[in-house]
C-alpha positions as CSV (number, residue, x, y, z in Angstrom):
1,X,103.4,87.3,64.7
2,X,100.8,84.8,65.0
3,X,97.4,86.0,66.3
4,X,96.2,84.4,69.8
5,X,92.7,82.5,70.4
6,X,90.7,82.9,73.3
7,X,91.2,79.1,74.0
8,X,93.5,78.6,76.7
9,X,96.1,76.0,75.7
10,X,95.9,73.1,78.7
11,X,99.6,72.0,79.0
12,X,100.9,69.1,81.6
13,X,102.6,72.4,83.7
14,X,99.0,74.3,83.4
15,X,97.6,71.3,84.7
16,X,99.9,70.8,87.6
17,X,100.2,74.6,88.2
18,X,96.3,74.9,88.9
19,X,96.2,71.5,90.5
20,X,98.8,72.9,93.5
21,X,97.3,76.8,93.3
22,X,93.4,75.1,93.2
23,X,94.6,72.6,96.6
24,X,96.9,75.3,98.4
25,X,99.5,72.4,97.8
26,X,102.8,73.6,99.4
27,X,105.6,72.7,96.7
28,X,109.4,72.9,96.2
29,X,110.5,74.6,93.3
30,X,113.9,74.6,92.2
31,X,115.5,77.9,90.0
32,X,118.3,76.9,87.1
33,X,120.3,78.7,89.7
34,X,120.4,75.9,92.5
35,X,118.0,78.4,94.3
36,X,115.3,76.5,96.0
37,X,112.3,78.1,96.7
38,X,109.2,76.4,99.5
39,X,106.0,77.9,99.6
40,X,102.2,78.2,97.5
41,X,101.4,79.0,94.2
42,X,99.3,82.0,94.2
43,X,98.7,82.5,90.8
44,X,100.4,81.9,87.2
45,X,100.4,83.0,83.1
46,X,102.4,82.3,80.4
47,X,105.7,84.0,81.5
48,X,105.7,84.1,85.3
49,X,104.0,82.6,88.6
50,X,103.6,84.5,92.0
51,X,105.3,82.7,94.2
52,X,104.3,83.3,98.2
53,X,106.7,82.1,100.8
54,X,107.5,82.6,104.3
55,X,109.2,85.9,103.8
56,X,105.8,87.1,101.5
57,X,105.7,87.1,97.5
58,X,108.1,86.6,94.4
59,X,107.1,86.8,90.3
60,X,109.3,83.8,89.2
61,X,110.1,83.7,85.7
62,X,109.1,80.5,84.5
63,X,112.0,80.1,82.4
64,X,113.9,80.0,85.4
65,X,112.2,77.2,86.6
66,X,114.4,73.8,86.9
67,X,112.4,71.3,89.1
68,X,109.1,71.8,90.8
69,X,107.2,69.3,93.0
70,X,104.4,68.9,95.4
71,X,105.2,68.7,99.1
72,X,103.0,65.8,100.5
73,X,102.8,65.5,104.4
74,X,103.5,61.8,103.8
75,X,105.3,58.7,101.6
76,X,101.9,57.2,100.9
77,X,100.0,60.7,99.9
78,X,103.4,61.1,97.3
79,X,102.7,57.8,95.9
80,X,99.1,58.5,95.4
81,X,99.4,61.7,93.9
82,X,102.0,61.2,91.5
83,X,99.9,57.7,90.2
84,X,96.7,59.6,89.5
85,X,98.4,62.6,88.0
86,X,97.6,62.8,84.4
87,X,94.8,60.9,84.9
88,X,91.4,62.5,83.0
């Protein structure tokens, strides 16, 4: 087994995760079950992310995770937000 560092590895879903939990960004997420979930991410690791919705909290294996998006409240703010994604 290789040994960890204390560096966190910053990946384009660590990124996006924080972005939404940082923002309170409502998103969609989609399970590889056809499962759709709406709601906030509260908090994620390696493995899972807390997941709150209407009817309170779920620990979503990220491996079950198909699709996930932000919910914007309009065309324009998707547009935006998806062109300055990635961006440093």
């Amino acid at each position: 087994m290789t040994e960890r560092t204390t560096k966190e590895i910053i990946t384009l879903a660590n990124r996006f995760l924080k972005d939404v939990r940082d923002t309170h960004q409502p998103v969609s997420m989609y399970l590889v079950s056809g499962f759709q979930l709406k709601g906030e991410v509260v908090e994620f690791d390696e493995e899972t992310i807390l997941f709150k919705h209407k009817n309170g909290h779920q620990l979503v294996m990220r491996s079950a995770v198909a699709v996930m998006y932000p919910l914007p409240k309009s065309k324009a703010e998707s547009d935006e937000w998806w062109q300055n994604y990635g961006r440093p």
